[in-house]
N, C-alpha and C positions, 0 to 999 in steps of 0.2 A: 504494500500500500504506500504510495507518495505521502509523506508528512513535511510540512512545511512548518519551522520556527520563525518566526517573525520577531525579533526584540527591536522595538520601537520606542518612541517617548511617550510616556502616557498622556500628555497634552493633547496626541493627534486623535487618541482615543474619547470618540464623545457618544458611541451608540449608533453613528450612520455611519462613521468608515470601515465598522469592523465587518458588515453583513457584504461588504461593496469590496472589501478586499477577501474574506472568502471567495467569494464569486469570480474574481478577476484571476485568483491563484487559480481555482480549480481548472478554469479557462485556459491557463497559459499549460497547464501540463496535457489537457485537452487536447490544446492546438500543437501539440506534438505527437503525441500517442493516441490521440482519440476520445469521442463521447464517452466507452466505455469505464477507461481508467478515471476519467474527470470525475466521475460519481465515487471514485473512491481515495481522492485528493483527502487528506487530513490537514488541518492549519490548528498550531497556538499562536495567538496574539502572547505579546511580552510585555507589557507597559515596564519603560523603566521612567521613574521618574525624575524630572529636571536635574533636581542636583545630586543625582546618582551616574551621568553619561560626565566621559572627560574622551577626547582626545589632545594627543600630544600634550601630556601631565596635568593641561589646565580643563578645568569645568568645561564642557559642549551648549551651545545651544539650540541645537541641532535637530532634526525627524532622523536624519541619517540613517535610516532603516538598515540593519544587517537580516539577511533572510537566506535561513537554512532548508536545501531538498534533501531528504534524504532518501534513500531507494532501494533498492538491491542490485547490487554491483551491475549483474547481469543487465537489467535493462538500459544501462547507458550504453549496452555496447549490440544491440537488434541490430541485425542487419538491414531490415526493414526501418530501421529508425535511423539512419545514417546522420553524424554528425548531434546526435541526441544531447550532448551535456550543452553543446554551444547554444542549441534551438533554447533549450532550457530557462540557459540563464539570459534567453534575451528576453525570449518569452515571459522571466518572471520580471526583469527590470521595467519590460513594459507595463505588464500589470500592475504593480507598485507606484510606478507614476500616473499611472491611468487613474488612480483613486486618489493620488496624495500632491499628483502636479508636475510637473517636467520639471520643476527646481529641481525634487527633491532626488530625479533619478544619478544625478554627475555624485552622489553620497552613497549610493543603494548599494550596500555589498551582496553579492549571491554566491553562494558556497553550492557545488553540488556534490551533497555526499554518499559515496559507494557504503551498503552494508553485504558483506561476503554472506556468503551459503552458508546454512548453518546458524549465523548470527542475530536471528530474529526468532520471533516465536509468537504463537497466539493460544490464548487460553492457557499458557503451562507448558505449553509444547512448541517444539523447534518446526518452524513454516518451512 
């Protein structure tokens, strides 16, 4: 299953961007792999609050969005899916600006990360 972590500034969170960026992540992994997989897109929201972000030593005041995919190894590399991590991470930077604004995308870090075989599980047991 795609789960996306989102750590944002709680600021941006107000009740209408959080329904508006589910929708755009599910989308963007959609717009790579398909209807199917979109219906089983996972997102956390991460409010971090104001004076808890710092880059470069001092205080942020920043959205600067960091946004984690993570997956099973395997699907970034479909043959059918060719060039899969790049579509990915454009796909997600789009969607994150597409809710929060094209300022905010030249900030939007996207990490796409591999989980090996074996390393996941549901209900108790290894998927």
């Amino acid at each position: 299953m795609p789960h996306y972590t989102v750590h944002i500034s709680e600021d941006v969170l107000d009740g209408t961007v959080e329904p508006r960026l589910f929708g755009a992540l599910a989308d963007a992994v959609g717009s790579v792999y398909g209807e199917r997989l979109r219906g089983l897109v996972g997102v956390d929201l991460i409010g971090i609050p104001r004076h808890r972000r710092g880059v470069g030593g001092l205080p942020a005041d920043r959205v600067a969005p960091s946004v984690t995919l993570s997956m099973r190894e395997a699907a970034y590399h479909l043959p059918e899916v060719p060039d899969a991590p790049a579509r990915l991470i454009g796909a997600t930077a789009d969607a994150v600006a597409s809710v929060l604004g094209e300022g905010v995308r030249a900030e939007t870090i996207v990490s796409v990360v591999g989980v090996p075989d074996g390393r996941t599980g549901v209900a108790g047991a290894v998927a």
